[in-house]
N, C-alpha and C positions, 0 to 999 in steps of 0.2 A: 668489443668484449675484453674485461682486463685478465690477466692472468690467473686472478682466484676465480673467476668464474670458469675462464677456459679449462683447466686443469681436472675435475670432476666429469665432464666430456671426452676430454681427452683420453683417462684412466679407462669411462666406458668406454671406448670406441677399440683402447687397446683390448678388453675384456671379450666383447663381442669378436674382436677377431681371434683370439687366442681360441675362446669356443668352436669358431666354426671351422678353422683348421683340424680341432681336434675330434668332433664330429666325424669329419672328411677322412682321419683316422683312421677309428676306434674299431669301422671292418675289414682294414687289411692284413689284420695278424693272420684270420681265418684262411683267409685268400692264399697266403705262400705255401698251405698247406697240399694246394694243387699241385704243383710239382712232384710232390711224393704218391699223390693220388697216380699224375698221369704216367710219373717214372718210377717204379716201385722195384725194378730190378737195378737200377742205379744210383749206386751209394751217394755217387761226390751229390745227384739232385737230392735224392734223399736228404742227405745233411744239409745242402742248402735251402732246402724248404724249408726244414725245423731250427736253423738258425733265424732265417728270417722269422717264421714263428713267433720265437722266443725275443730276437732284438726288436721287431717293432712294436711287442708290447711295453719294452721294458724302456724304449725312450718314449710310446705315450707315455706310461705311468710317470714318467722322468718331467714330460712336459707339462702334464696336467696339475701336477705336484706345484711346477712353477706357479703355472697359472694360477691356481686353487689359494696358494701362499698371495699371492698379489692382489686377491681379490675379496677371500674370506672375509663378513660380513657378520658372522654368527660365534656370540659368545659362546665360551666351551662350559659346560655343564659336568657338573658328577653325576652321572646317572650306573646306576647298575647294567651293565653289557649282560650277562644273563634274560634281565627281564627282559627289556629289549630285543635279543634277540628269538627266545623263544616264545615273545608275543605277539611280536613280529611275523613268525612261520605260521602262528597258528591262524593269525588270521590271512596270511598267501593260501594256507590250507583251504579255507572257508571258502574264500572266491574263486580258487579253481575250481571247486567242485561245483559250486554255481555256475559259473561260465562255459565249463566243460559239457554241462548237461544241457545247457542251452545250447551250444555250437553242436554237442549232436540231434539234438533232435531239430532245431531248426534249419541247419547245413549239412548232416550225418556225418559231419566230421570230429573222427575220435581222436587225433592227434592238431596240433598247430602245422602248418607249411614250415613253421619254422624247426620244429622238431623233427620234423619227414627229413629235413634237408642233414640235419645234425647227425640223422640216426644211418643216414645212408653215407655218408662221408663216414662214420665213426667204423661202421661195418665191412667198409671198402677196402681196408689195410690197416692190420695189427699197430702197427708202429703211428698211423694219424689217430687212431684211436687212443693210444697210449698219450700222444700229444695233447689231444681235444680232454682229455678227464682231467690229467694235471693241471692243463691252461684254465681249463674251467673253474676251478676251485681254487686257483692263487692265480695267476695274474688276471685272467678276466676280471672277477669281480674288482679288483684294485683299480684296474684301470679304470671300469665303468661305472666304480661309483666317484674316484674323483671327478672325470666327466659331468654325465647324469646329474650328481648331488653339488658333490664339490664346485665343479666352475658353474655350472649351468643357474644354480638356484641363489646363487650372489652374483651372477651378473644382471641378472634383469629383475624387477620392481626394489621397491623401500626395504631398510633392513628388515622391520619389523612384519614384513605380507608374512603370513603362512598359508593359507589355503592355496591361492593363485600361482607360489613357489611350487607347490607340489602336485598339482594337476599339473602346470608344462613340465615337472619331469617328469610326470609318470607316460604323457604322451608324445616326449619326444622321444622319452626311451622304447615305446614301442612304436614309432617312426623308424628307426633301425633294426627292428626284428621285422623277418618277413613274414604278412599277415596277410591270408586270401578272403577272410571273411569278418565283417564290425563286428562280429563276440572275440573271434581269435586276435584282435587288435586290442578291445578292450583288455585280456586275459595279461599283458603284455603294458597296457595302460596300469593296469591297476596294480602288477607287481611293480613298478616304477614307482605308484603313488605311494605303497606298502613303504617302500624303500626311501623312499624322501620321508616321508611322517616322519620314521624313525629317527632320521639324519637330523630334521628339524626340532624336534621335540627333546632330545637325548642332548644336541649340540656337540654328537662324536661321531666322527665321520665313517670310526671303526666299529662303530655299530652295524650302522647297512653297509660297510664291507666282511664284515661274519655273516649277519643273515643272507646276503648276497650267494656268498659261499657257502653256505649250508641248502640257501635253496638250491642253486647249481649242481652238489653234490647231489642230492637224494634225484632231482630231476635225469641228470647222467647216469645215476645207475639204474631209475626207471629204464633210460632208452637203452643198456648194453643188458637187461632182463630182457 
C-alpha cells in the first residue's frame, strides 16, 4: 500500500483513538467531586476536588478542541443560533414528555437513575452543588458537545451521512449517562440525536453547545426545585 492510500487510514486510526481516550474522559470531572463529598470539613480536599473538577474539564475541552480541529468534516454554515436553539428545546421538550410518561407508567419511574444520582450528590453539600450548576451550564456542555458532535460524528462514516452520524451520537451520548430502564436510555438517546440534528444541520458546533446549556440549565434547577 503506497503512501496516498495509507495516509487516509492512518488520520482514521489517529481519530478513532483520540475519541476513545476522550470517551474514557469525559466522566471523571464528576468523579473528583468525591472528595468534597467524603471530606467536607476539609479545606485543602475540598479544593482539591474542585480543582480537579475544573482542570479535568478544561484539558478535555483543550483536547477535544485538538482533536475536533484535526478531524472536522462539516462545512460551516450561516444559520441563525436562535432558531436553532429554541427549536432545538422545544422539541427536547416534546420527547421528554413522551418518554417520561412512558418510563412512568411502564417502569414507575418519575426521574432517570441518572438524575437520582445528580440530585443526591447536588444535595449532599452546598459547595458540590455550587460546582455541579456552574459545570453543568459552561464547561459540561463544551466539553460534551465537542466530544458527542464534534470528534465523534466526523470520525466515523462519509462526509456527507446525516442520519447514521446522528443516531451513533445520540446513543453513544446516552451510553455514558446511567440508564436502568430502554425508555430512560432512549430519553438520553434522543437528546444526543436533538443535539447532533442541530450540529449537522446548522454546521455550528455553538449551536448544540447553547441548546446543550440551556437544556442543562432548566434540567439543574428542576433537580435543586
Amino acid at each position: 500500500m503506497n503512501k496516498q492510500h495509507w495516509w487516509p487510514i492512518r488520520r482514521q486510526m489517529v481519530s478513532v483513538f483520540h475519541l476513545l481516550v476522550l470517551l474514557a474522559l469525559i466522566g471523571l470531572p464528576t468523579s473528583c467531586l468525591g472528595l468534597v463529598r467524603r471530606y467536607p470539613q476539609d479545606p485543602a480536599r475540598v479544593l482539591e476536588g474542585l480543582s480537579g473538577y475544573v482542570i479535568m474539564y478544561l484539558l478535555i475541552i483543550c483536547y477535544a478542541r485538538y482533536a475536533y480541529r484535526r478531524c472536522d468534516q462539516h462545512p460551516r454554515k450561516q444559520a441563525g443560533t436562535f432558531k436553532w436553539v429554541v427549536g432545538g428545546y422545544a422539541a427536547i421538550i416534546a420527547g421528554n414528555i413522551v418518554f417520561s410518561v412512558l418510563n412512568r407508567f411502564l417502569y414507575h419511574q418519575s426521574s432517570t437513575a441518572n438524575n437520582t444520582v445528580l440530585s443526591s450528590l447536588m444535595h449532599s453539600n452546598r459547595v458540590i452543588m455550587i460546582a455541579l450548576v456552574i459545570g453543568a451550564c459552561t464547561l459540561a456542555p463544551i466539553a460534551e458537545e465537542l466530544v458527542f458532535r464534534g470528534v465523534l460524528m466526523n470520525t466515523f462514516f462519509a462526509r456527507d451521512t446525516f442520519w447514521p452520524k446522528v443516531i451513533m451520537s445520540g446513543l453513544v451520548f446516552s451510553l455514558e449517562h446511567l440508564s436502568t430502564t430502554p425508555i430512560s436510555f432512549l430519553i438520553y438517546a434522543y437528546l444526543g440525536g436533538v443535539l447532533a440534528y442541530v450540529y449537522r444541520r446548522s454546521g455550528q458546533l455553538q449551536n448544540s453547545i447553547l441548546l446543550h446549556a440551556l437544556n442543562n440549565l432548566i434540567s439543574v434547577s428542576a433537580l435543586l426545585g
